[in-house]
C-alpha atoms as one frame of an Amber mdcrd trajectory, in Angstrom:
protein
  76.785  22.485 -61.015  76.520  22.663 -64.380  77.994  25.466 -67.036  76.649
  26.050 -70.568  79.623  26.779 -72.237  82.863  26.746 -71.443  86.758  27.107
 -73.061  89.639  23.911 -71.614  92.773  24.908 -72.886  95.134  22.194 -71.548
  99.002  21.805 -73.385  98.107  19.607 -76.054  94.295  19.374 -75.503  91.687
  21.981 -76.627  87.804  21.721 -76.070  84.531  24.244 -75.733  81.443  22.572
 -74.675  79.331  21.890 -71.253  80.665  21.505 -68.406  79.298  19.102 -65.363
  80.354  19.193 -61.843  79.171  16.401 -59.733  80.145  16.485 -55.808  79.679
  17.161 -52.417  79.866  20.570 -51.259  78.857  22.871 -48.080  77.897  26.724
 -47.067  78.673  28.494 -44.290  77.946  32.419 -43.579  76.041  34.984 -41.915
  73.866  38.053 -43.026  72.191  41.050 -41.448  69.301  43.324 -42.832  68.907
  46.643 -41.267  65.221  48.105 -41.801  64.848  51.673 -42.309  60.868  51.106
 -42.738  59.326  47.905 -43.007  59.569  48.030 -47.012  63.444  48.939 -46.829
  66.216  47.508 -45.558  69.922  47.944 -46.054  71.702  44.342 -46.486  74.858
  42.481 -45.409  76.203  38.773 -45.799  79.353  36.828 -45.962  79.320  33.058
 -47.220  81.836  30.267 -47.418  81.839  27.265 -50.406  83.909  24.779 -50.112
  83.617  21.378 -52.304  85.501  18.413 -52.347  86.123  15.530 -54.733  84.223
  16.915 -57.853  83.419  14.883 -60.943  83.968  16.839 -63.906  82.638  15.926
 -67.165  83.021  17.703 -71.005  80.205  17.349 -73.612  79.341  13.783 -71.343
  82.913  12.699 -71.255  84.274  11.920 -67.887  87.802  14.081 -67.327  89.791
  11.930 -65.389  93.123  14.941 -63.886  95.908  14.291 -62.178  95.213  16.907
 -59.567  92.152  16.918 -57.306  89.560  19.162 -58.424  88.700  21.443 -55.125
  86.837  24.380 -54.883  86.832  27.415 -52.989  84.965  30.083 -53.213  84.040
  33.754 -50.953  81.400  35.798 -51.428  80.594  38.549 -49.433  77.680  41.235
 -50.574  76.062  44.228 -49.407  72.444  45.452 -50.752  68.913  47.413 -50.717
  66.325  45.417 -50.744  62.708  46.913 -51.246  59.691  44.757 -50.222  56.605
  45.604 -52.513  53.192  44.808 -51.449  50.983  46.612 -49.064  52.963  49.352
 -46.853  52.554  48.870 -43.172
């Protein structure tokens, strides 16, 4: 993963610049889509991230923390989607 721009503000350490994650990560979840007609449907999904043992570097500069750098994340959504094209 990689972030354009970004603000470490450590005691004693300031920096702004690009920010690289390198690592192994999975997804887990499950959706739905309910179709009112065939060009509109009403969505659902939940998903899981979890990644361990990232790599981080700043501006090409490896960032070597005490701490291992996890992640986490949830993400659950609900939507209309509209399918354009020809109309059944």
């Amino acid at each position: 993963m990689e972030i354009d721009r970004i603000f470490v503000d450590f005691p004693g350490f300031y920096s702004e610049g690009d920010l690289v994650m390198n690592g192994i990560s999975m997804i887990a979840g499950a959706g739905t889509r309910y179709f009112f007609r065939p060009w509109l449907a009403a969505s659902l999904h939940a998903r899981y991230h979890v990644g361990m043992e990232y790599d981080l570097e700043l501006n090409g500069q490896t960032l070597n923390l005490d701490e291992e750098q996890d992640l986490s994340q949830w993400d659950a959504g609900v939507g209309i989607t509209w399918y354009f094209g020809k109309r059944f």
